[in-house]
C-alpha positions as CSV (number, residue, x, y, z in Angstrom):
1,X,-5.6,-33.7,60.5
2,X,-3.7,-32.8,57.4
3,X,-5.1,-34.4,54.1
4,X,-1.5,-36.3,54.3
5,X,-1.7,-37.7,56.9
6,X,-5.3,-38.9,56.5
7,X,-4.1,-40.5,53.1
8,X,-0.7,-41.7,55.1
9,X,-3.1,-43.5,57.8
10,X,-5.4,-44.8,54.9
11,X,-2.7,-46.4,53.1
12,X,-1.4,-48.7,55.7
13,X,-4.7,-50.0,57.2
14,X,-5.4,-50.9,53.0
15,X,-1.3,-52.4,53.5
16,X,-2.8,-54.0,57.5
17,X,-6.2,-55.0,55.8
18,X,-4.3,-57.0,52.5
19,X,-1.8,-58.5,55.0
20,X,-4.0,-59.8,57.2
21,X,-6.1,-61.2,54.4
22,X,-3.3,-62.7,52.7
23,X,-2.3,-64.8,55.9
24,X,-5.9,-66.3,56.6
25,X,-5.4,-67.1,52.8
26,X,-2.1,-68.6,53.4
27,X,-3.4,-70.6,56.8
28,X,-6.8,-71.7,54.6
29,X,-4.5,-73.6,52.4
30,X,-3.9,-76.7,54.6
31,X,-5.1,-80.2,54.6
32,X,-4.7,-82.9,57.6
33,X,-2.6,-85.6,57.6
34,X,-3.3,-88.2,60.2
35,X,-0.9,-90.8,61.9
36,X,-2.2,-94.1,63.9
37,X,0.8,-96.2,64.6
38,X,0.1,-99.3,65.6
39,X,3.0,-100.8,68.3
40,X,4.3,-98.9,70.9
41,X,8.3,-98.3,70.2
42,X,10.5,-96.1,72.5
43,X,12.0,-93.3,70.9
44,X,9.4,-93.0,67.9
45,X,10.0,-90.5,65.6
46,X,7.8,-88.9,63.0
47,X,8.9,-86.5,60.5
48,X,7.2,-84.9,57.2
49,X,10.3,-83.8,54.7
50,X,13.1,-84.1,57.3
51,X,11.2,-82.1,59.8
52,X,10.7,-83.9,63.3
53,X,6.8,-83.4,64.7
54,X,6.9,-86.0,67.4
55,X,8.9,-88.4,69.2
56,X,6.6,-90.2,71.1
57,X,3.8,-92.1,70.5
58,X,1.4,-94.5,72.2
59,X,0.3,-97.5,70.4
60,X,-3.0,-97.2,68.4
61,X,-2.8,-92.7,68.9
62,X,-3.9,-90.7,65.6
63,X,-1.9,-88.1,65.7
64,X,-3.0,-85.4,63.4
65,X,-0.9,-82.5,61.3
66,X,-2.3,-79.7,59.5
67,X,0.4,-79.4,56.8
68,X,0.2,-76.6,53.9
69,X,-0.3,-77.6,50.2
70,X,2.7,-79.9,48.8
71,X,4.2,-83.3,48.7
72,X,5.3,-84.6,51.7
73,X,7.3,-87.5,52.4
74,X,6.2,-89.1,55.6
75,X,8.9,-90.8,57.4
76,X,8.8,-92.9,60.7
77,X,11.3,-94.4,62.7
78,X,12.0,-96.4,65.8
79,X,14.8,-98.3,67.1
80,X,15.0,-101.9,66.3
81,X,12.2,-101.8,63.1
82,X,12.4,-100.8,59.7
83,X,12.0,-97.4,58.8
84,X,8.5,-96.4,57.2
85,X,8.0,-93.9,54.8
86,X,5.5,-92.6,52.2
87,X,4.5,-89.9,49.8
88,X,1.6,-87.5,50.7
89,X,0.4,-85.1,47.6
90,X,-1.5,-82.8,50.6
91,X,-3.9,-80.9,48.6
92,X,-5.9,-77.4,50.4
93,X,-8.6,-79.9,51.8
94,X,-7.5,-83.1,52.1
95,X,-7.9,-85.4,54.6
96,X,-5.2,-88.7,54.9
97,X,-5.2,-91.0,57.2
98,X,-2.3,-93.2,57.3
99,X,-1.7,-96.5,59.3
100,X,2.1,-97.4,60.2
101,X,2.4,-100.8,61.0
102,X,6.5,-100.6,61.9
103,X,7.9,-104.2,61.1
104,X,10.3,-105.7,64.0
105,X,14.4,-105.6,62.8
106,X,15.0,-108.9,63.8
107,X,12.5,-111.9,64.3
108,X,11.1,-111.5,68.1
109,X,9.8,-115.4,67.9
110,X,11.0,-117.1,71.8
111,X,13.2,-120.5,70.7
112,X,14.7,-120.6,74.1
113,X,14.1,-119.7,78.0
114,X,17.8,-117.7,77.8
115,X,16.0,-115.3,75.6
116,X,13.9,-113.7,78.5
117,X,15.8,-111.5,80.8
118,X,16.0,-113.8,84.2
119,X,14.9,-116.8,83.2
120,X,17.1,-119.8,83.7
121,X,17.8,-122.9,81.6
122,X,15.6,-125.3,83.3
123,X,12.3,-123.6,82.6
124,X,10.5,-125.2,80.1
125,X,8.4,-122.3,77.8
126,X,4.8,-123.6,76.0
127,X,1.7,-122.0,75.1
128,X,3.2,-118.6,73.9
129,X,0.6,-116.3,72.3
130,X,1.9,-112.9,70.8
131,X,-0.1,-109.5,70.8
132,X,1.1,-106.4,69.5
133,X,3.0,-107.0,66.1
134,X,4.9,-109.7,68.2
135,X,6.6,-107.4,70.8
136,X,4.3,-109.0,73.7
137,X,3.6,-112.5,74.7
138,X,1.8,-114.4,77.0
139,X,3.4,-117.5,78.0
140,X,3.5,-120.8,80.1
141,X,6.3,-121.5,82.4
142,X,7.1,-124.8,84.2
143,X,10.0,-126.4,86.0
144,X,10.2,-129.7,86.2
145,X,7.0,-131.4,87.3
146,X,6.1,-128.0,89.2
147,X,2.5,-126.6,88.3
148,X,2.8,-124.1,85.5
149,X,3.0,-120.1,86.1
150,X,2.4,-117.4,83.5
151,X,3.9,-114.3,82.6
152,X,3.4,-111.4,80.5
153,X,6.8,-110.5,78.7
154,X,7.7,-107.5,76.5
155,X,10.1,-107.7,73.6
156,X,13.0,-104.8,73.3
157,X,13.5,-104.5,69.8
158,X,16.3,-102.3,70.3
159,X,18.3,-104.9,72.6
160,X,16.4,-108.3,71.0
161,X,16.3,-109.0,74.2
162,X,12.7,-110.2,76.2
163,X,11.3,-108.7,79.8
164,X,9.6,-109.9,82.5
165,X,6.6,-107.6,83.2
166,X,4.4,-109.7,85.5
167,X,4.6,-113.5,86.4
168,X,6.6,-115.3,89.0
169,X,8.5,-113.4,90.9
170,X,6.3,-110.3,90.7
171,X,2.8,-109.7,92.2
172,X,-0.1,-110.1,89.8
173,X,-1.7,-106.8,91.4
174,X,-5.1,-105.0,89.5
175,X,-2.7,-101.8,89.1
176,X,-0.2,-104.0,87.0
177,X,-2.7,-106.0,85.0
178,X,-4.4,-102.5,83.8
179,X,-0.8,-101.0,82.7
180,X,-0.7,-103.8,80.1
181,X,-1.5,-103.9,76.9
182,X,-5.3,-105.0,77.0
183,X,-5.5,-107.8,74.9
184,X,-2.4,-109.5,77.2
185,X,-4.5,-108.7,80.5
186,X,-7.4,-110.1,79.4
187,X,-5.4,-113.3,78.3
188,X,-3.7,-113.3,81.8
189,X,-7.3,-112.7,83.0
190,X,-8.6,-115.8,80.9
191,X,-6.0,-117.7,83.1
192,X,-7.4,-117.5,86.2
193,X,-5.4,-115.1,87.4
């Protein structure tokens, strides 16, 4: 091999060797930024300076970003509540957690049966207790003199408009109970039912 060559090869593992170098320098320079949003919209959106990084979200998951040194503005939006944003300095080590309690549009409080998809004007509505920043109730129904029924509802806050998702009408099955929210099946559970 010609000393050229040899100093040619050299050369670009040094130019390989500094590269490489400077990216797990570049990658070490991160903190975490972590994101527990507490109700459970459709359509969530998260973004960190404009940019989108999910658009989904369970209630109560951390979701967790490893974001490069620099101020951030945290932004998160749902249909139906009011936008929430912040400003994260995110410094080579930090770690932020930040909790997003996303507040309702529009006042989800039930005034009246014709506010609950199905429900008809003679139904009385008592004993409502809320769960979930007031986008799930528990509630009593009654018509007439009948005996009372209960039913779990869920508030659309893009439509302002309440849903059935178990009481009369629909069977009150262990597979149903567990898809709720857990604090509404164990109220529904603390009914007798």
């Amino acid at each position: 091999m010609k000393k050229s060559q040899i100093i040619l090869i050299s050369i670009v593992l040094v130019l390989v060797a500094a590269g490489s170098g400077a990216y797990w320098w570049f990658a070490s320079q991160v903190g975490t930024v972590g994101v527990n949003v507490s109700s459970s919209p459709k359509d969530l959106s998260i973004r960190f300076n404009g940019e989108r990084v999910a658009t989904t979200s369970k209630s109560g998951t951390l979701r967790t970003y490893r974001l490069h040194k620099d101020d951030y503005l945290l932004k998160v939006t749902a249909a139906g509540y009011k936008d929430f944003s912040i400003r994260i300095p995110v410094e080579t080590g930090d770690n932020y957690r930040v909790a997003v309690n996303l507040e309702l549009l529009h006042d989800s409080t039930i005034t009246s049966p014709s506010q609950v998809e199905g429900l008809g004007s003679g139904v009385n509505i008592s004993n409502i207790t809320y769960y979930q920043g007031q986008t799930w109730a528990v509630i009593t129904l009654s018509l007439n003199n009948s005996d009372p029924a209960y039913a779990a509802i869920q508030y659309d806050p893009s439509t302002a408009v309440w849903h059935m998702r178990a009481g009369p009408g629909t069977y009150f099955s262990p597979a149903r109970i567990a898809d709720l929210p857990q604090d509404v099946a164990t109220d529904l559970m603390g009914r007798g039912l």
